[in-house]
Structures are given as C-alpha cells and as structure tokens.
C-alpha positions as CSV (number, residue, x, y, z in Angstrom):
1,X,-12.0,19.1,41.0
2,X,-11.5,16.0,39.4
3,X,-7.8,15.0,39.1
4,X,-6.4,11.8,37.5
5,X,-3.0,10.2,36.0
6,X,-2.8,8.2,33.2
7,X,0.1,5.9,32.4
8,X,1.9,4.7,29.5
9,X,3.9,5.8,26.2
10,X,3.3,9.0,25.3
11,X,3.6,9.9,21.6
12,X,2.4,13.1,20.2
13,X,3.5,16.4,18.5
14,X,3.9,19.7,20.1
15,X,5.4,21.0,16.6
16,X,5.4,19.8,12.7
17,X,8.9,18.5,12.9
18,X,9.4,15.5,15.3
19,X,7.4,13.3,18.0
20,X,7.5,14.2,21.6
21,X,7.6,11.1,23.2
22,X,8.2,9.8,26.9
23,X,8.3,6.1,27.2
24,X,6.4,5.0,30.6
25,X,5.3,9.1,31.0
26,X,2.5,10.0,32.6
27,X,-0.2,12.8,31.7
28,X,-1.8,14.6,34.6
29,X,-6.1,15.2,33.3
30,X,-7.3,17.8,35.6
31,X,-11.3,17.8,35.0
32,X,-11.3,17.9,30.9
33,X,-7.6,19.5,30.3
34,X,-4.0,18.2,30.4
35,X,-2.1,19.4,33.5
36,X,1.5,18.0,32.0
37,X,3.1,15.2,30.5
38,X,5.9,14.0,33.1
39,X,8.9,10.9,32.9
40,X,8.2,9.9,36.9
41,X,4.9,11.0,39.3
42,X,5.2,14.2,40.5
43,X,5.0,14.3,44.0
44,X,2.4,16.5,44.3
45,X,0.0,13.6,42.8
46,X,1.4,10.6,44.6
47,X,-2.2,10.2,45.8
48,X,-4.1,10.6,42.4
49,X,-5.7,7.3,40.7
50,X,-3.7,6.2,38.2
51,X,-4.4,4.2,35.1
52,X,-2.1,2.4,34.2
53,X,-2.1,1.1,30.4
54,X,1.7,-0.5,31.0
55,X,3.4,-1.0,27.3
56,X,0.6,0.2,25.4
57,X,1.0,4.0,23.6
58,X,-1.3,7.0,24.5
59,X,-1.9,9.3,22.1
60,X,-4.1,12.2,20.7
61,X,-7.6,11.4,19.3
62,X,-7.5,12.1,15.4
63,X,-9.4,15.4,13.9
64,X,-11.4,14.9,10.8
65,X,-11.5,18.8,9.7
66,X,-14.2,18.0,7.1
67,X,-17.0,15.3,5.6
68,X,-20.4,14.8,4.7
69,X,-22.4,12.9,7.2
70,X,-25.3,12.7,4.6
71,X,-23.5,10.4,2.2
72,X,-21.7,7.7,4.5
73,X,-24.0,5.7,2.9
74,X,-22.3,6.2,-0.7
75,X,-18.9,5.2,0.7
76,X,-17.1,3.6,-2.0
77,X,-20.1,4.5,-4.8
78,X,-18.9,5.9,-8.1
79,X,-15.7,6.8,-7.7
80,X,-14.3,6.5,-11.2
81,X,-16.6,10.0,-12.1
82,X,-15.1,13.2,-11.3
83,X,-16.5,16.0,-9.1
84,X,-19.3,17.1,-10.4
85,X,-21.3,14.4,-12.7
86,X,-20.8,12.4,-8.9
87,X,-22.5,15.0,-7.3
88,X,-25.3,14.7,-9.9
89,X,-25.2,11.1,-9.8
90,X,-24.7,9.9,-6.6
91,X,-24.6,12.7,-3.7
92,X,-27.3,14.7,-4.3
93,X,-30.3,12.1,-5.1
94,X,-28.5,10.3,-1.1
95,X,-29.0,13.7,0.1
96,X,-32.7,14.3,-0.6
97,X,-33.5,11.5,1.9
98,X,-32.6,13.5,4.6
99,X,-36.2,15.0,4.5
100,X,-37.2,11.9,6.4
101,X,-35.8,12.5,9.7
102,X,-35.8,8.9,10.8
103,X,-33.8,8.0,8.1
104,X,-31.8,10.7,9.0
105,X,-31.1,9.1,12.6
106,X,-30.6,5.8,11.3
107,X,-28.0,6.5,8.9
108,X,-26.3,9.0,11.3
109,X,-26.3,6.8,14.5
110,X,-24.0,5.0,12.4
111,X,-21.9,7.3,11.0
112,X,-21.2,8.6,14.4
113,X,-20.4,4.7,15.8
114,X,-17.7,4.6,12.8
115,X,-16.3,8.2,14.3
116,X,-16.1,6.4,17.1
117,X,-14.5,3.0,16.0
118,X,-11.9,4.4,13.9
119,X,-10.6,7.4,17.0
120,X,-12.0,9.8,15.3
121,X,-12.6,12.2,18.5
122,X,-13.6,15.3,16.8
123,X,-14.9,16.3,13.3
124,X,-16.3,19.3,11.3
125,X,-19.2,18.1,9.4
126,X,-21.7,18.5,6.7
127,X,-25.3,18.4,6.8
128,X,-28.1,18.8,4.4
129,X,-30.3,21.3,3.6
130,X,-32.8,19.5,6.2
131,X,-33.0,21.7,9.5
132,X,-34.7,19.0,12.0
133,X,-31.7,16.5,10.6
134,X,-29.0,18.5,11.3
135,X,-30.5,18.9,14.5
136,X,-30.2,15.3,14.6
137,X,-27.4,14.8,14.0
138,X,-25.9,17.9,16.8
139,X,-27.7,15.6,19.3
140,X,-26.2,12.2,18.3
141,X,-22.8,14.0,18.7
142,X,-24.0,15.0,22.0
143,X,-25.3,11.5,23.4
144,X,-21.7,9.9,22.1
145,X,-19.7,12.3,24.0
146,X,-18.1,13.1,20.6
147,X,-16.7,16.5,19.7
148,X,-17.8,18.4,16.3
149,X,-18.8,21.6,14.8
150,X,-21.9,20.6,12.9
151,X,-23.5,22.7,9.7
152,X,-27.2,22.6,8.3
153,X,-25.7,23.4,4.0
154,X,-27.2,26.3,2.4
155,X,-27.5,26.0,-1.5
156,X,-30.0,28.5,-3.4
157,X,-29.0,27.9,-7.0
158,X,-27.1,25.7,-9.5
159,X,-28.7,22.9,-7.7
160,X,-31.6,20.0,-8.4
161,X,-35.0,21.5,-7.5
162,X,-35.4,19.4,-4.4
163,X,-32.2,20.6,-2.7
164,X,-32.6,24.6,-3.9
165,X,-33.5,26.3,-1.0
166,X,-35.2,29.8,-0.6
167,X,-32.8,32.4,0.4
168,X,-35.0,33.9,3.1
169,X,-35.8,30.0,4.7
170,X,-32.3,29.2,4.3
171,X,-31.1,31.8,6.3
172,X,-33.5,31.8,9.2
173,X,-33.2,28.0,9.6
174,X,-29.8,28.2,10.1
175,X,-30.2,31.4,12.7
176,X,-32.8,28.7,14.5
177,X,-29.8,26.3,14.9
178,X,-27.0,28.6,16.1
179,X,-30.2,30.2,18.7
180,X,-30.5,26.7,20.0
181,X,-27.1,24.8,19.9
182,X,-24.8,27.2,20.0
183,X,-24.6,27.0,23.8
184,X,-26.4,23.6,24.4
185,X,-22.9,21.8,24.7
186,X,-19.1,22.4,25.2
187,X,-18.0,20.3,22.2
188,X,-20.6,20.2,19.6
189,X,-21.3,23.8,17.9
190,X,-23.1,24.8,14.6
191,X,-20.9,25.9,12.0
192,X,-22.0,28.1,9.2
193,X,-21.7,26.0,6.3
194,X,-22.4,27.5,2.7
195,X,-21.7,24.4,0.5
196,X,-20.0,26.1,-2.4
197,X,-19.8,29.3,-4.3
198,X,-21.6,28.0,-7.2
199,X,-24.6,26.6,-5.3
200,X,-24.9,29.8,-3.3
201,X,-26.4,33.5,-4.8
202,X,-24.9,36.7,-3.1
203,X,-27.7,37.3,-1.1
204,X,-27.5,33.8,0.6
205,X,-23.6,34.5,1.3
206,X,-24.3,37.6,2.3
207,X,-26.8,36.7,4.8
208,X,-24.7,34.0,6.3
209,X,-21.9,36.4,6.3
210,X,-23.5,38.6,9.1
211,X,-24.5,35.2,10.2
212,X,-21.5,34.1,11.5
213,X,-20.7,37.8,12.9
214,X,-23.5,38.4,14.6
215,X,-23.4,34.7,16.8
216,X,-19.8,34.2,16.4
217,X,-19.8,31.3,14.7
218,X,-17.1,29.4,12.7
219,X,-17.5,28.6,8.6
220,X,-16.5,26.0,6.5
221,X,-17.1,25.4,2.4
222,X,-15.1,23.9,-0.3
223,X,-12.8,25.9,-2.2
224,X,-10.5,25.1,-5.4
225,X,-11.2,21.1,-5.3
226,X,-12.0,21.0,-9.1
227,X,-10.7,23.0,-12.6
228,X,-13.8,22.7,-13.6
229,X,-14.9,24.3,-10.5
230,X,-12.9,27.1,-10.3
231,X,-14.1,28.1,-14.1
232,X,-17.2,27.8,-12.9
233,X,-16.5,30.3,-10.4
234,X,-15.1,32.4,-13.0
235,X,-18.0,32.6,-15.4
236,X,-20.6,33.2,-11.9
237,X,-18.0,35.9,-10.4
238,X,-15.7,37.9,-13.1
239,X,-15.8,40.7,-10.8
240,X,-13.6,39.2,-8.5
241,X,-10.0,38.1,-9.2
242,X,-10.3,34.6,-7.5
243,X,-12.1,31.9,-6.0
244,X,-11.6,32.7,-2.5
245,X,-12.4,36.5,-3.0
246,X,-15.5,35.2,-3.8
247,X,-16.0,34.1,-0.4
248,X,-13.7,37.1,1.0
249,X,-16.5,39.3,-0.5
250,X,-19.4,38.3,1.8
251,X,-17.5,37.8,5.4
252,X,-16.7,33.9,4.7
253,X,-12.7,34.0,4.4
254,X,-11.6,34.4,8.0
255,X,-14.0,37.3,9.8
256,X,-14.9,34.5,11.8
257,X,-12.7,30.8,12.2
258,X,-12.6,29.5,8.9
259,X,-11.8,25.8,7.1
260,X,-11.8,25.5,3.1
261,X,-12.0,22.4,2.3
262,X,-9.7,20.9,-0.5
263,X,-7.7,23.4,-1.7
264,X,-6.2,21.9,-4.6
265,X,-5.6,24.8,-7.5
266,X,-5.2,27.8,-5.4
267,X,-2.8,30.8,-6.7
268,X,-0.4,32.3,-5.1
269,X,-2.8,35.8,-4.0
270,X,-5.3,33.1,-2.2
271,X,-2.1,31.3,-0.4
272,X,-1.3,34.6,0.6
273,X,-5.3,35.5,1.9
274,X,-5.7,32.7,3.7
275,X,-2.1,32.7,5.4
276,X,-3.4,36.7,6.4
277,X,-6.4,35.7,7.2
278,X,-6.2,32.8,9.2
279,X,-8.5,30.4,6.7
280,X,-7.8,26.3,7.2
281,X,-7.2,24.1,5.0
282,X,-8.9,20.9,5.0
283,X,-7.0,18.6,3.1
284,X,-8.7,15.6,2.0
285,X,-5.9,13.6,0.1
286,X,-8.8,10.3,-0.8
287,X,-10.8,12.5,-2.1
288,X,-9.0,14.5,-4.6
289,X,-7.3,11.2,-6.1
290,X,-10.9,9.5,-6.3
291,X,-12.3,12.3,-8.2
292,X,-9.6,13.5,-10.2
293,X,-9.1,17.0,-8.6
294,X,-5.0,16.3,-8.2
295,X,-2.6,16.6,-5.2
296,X,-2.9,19.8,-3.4
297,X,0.6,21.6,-2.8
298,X,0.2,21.0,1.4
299,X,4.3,21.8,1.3
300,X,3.8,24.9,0.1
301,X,0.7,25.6,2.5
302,X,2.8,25.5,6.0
303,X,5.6,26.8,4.1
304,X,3.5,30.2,4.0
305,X,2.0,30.1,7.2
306,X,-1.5,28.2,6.5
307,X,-3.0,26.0,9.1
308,X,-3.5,22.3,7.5
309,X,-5.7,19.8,9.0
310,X,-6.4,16.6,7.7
311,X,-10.0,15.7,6.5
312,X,-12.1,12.1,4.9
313,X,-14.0,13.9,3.0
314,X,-16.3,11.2,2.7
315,X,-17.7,10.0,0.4
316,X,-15.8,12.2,-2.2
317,X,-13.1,9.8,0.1
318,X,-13.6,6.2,0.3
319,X,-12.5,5.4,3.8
320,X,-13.6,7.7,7.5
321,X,-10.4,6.5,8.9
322,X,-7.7,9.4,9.6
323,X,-4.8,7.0,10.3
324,X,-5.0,5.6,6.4
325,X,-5.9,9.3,5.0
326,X,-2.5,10.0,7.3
327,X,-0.7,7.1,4.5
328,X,-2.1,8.4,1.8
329,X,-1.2,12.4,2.7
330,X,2.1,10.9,2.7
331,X,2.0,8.9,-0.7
332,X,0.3,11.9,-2.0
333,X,3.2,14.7,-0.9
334,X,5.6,12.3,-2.5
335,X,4.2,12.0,-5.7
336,X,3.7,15.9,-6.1
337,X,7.4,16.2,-4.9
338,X,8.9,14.0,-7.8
339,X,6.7,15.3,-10.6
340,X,5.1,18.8,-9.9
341,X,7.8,20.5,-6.7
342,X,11.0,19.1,-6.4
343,X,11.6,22.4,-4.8
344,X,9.4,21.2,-1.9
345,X,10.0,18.5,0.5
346,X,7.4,15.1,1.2
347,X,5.7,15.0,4.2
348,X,7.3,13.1,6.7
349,X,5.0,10.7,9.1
350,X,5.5,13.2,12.0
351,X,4.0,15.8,10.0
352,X,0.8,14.3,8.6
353,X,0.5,13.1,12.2
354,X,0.8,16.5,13.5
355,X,-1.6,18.2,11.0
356,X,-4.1,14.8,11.9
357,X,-4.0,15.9,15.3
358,X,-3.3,19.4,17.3
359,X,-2.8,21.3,13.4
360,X,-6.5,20.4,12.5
361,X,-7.4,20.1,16.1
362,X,-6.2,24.1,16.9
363,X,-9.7,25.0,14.5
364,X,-12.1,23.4,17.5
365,X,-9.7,24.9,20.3
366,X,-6.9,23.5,22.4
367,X,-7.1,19.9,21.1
368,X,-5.0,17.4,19.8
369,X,-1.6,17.8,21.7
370,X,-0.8,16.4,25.6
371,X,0.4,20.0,26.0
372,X,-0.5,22.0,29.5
373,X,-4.1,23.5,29.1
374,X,-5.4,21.0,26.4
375,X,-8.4,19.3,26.0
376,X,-7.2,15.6,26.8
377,X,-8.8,13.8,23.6
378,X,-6.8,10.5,23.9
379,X,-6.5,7.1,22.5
380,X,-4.8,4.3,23.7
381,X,-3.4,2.2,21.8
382,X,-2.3,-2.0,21.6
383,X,-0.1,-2.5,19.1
384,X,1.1,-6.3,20.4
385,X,-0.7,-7.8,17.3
386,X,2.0,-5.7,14.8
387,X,5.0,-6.9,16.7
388,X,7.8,-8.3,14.9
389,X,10.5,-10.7,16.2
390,X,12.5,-7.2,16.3
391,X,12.5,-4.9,19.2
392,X,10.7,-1.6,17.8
393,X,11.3,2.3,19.2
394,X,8.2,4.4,20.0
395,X,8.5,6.3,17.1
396,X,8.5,3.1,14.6
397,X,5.8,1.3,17.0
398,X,3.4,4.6,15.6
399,X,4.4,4.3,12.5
400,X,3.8,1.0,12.1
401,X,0.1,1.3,13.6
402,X,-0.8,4.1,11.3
403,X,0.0,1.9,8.2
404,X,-1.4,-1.2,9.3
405,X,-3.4,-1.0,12.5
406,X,-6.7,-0.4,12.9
407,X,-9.5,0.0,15.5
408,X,-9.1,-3.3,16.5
409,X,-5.8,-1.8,18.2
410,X,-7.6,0.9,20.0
411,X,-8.3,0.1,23.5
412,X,-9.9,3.0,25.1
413,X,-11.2,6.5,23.9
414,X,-11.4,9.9,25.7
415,X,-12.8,13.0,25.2
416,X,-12.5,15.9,27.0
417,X,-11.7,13.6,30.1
418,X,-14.3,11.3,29.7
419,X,-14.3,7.5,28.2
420,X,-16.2,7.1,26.0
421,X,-18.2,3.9,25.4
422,X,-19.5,2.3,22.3
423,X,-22.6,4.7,20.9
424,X,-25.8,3.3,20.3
425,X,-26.9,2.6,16.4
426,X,-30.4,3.0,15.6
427,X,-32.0,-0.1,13.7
C-alpha cells in the first residue's frame, strides 16, 4: 500500500453552498483515494512522505461533462451561425476527416495536451462515427493518465451521406469497442453515445438501448439545446409528448448513467424525468450564447433534484478551459435571474465551482471532492502572480484565480494518485 501526505491550502466543496477550506491542511492519498483532509498530521502518519506545496492552494481537478474531440480544430470557427447551419458548415465537413486515422492522432494528441494544460483531469467526450479513431483516442487518454468516458457517435439519418451510418455497422462497431475497452483501464471507459434524436432512426436507439444494458455502459447525447431542434423533434416523434421521452423510449434516459448535454428549453414533465431518473445535465454555458440556444434555467435544475455538471462543449464553445466556462456559468445565471427568473437565485462562485468539480465529477464515480474514499484528482495551484498589495482569504485567493488565472498558475496535476506529466503531441 502506497500512502502519502500532501500539504497545503485546501479548497474544495463537499456541498453546493460554501467552500470547505483548511489553510495549511493536509490530504492523506492512500494508493488512488483520499484517506481525509486534516488541520495538523495525524499521528498515525508521522512517518508518511509529505509534499509540501507551502502557500500554494490544492484543489480538485475540473470535470468537463461533455465536448467534441473531433472539432478542437474549429475552436473559435463560425460562431455568429446558430446550431444547425454550423453543423452543416463547419462540424460535419471537420468531422469526415476522422476517416484518416493519423489525422485522427494528430489532432487528438493535442486535444488531450490542452486537457491537460488547462486541469482538465476528467472529461466525457465525443467521437466520430470512425471506429479505429475513437479507439485512438481511448488510448491517448490512457497514455496521459487522463480520466474520460469516451463515445464512437452513432447517426443513421438526417445527416450528410459521408457521416450516415448503417444501422447494423453502427451498432456492432460500437459493441467492438465496449468488448475491448470496457475493462482495458480504470479511468477511461466507452460511453454509448447517440449524437441526437434527429440524426438517429428507432432501430439505431433501440439497439444502443440494449447496448448499454447488456455491458453496463453509461450514455450521453444532446437534448433541448436548440428551438429549432426540439421542433424538429416534434415533426420526427409526435407520438411522444417530449424530447426526452424520445430518448426515454429506447432505454437512453437513465436505465443506465446518463448526461444530456445542454438542456436549454426543457419543460417542466422532462425536469421532472430526469430528476426521477437520475439523467445529468451537462451545461455548456459558451456554447449556448455562441449559437444562440439561450441560458439554460441551471437554478431551477438543482432546485428539483438534477445533477449539473459543467461542460466546454467545444467547439459549439469557444474556449476548453473549465475555470472561464466557471465565469461565464456565473454571468450567465445572472442574466437569466434579472430578465427571465427573478424567482430564482444567480449562481454563486461556490456553486459553479461545485457543479465544475465533485457535481459533474459524481457521473465518472467518486471524483472531484477531498472527501474520505475519493479518487484524489488534484491540482495545485500558484497564485503569487494575482497578488495584490492586499492580504487575500482562501476563498477570494480562488476566486480570483478562476477569473483571471490560468494554466500558467497550475503547478502540478494528479490523477487518481498519480502526477501527471506533460503528454506527448504528435507532429
């Protein structure tokens, strides 16, 4: 058994409402999970190595609960279109390339690296269509010691011909990649990943449906982002009363773990499904400003019981960093507040921290918290470059690094116990 102690400020959040923080605390790591969080050396680990990273804070890595591997090379690309003529435009055409497999590898080698830079320490991602890619990808994860739950997209209709899929293919490429990976490592899984309702026939959800039941696997789609969208969903499905029945329909909503991304225009019946059964909600805050899809009503999500996690969404978002999606959640929650909810309260930083950390975190396990029995996923942070002539508490120091720090303030990364070092990018 490998025990060790690490020293420092300890922020993080055990609960939505406030910061647990202990100023020169220590966190006992025993092998890949958190022991305890303690003010002074216990005395049972006098004689444990400690590291000791003196004024600097400690605190979880950040969870992206959703974004598209396949189009971090579109990052900032036409952002001034809404959802769907981007897709058209921009997304699709980017994805077709991932036929090539060594383009594939180049462009996520550096995805992954950027993970890294910015403290992302675990993600749920999209793939393409591509099988050996997504396998790609899975093992990139795996060499950089990153966490994520990876999916190969399945799309049979509504799509250009060079991304439709057959039904049949579809399906038994992604039963080849939950046979393979589904056990290969601790903290990178497949994920069943239907990309949306429209882009996917009832046979194809069906399929993916018993899918997920038959290897236990988790699921994650988009759901509500766009009016347009949701009509669409309509006119495919008047048989069913929503959008998320839709999904409910075929096994997708909850049988198995479950994140929806986006989640913008959801009524009051799907609040209630997902609350019941247990679905996610990947809120990507960048991405639904950028393409015009609106501010989704987070407030009213935990209000009702609905896990949140925050998500990049990229390149639908413009930026892979969680700490600025973390500002912007906030900016957003405000602005819904004063013109749509006044009912409903803003987010506060604690909160968007939280749901940045152990609330997204709680879909890949125990992660994100410094609480007894959790995966210790850690970054450590220098804030001395955002000092001020003014002495700063712990919970202002945080603040102050998630609106204008970045990775040049992150010293060290851990991952289920282990540093990680700098991944390789492939030229």
């Amino acid at each position: 058994m490998s025990i060790k102690a690490y020293k420092g400020n300890i922020i993080f959040t055990k609960a939505l409402s406030e910061f647990t923080i202990l100023e020169g605390g220590y966190i006992i790591v025993e092998n890949d999970k958190v022991k305890g969080t303690f003010k002074s050396l216990p005395d049972d680990y006098k004689s444990v190595e400690v590291t000791d990273y003196g004024d600097k804070l400690i605190i979880p890595g950040f969870v992206d609960t959703h974004l598209h591997a396949p189009q971090f090379p579109n990052r900032g690309l036409g952002l001034d279109k809404e959802l769907l003529p981007w897709l058209e435009t921009y997304t699709f055409p980017e994805e077709s390339k991932f036929s090539d497999v060594d383009y594939a590898k180049r462009v996520y080698s550096r995805l992954v690296h950027e993970l890294w830079r910015v403290g992302t320490t675990r993600s749920v991602v999209f793939g393409t269509i591509h099988k050996d890619s997504t396998k790609a990808l899975m093992d990139l994860f795996i060499e950089a010691g990153l966490g994520a739950f990876v999916g190969k997209v399945n799309m049979d209709r509504n799509s250009p011909d060079y991304l439709i899929e057959d039904t049949e293919q579809s399906l038994k490429d992604t039963e080849e990649i939950l046979k393979e990976y589904s056990d290969k490592c601790p903290i990178v899984k497949p994920i069943i990943t239907p990309r949306f309702v429209p882009t996917c026939t009832p046979e194809l959800m069906k399929g993916l449906g018993e899918l997920a039941k038959k290897y236990n696997a988790p699921i994650q789609s988009h759901l509500s982002e766009n009016r347009g969208e949701v009509e669409w969903v309509k006119e495919l499905h008047p048989d069913q009363p929503n959008y998320s029945k839709v999904y409910d329909a075929y096994g997708l909503f909850g049988d198995q773990p479950t994140v929806m991304a986006h989640c913008v225009h959801n009524n009051d019946d799907e609040i209630k499904l997902m609350a019941k059964n247990g679905v996610y909600v990947a809120h990507s805050p960048d991405s639904n400003y950028n393409l015009s899809s609106g501010i989704a009503p987070i407030r009213k999500y935990l209000d009702n019981g609905v896990n949140v996690g925050l998500a990049s969404d990229i390149s639908g978002g413009h930026t892979i960093s969680i700490p600025e999606c973390i500002t912007t959640a906030v900016q957003g929650s405000k602005a819904r507040w004063v013109y749509l909810e006044e009912g409903y309260n803003s987010l506060s930083t604690s909160e968007a921290f939280y749901i940045a950390t152990k609330g997204g975190g709680s879909f890949l396990g125990k992660v994100g918290s410094f609480e007894e029995g959790y995966e210790f996923d850690a970054l450590i942070i220098d804030d001395s470059s955002l000092a001020d002539v003014n002495e700063r508490s712990l919970s202002e120091r945080i603040e102050r690094f998630l609106y204008i720090g970045d990775d040049r303030n992150i010293v060290d990364r851990y991952v289920a116990g282990i540093k990680i070092k700098e991944p390789r990018i492939i030229k």
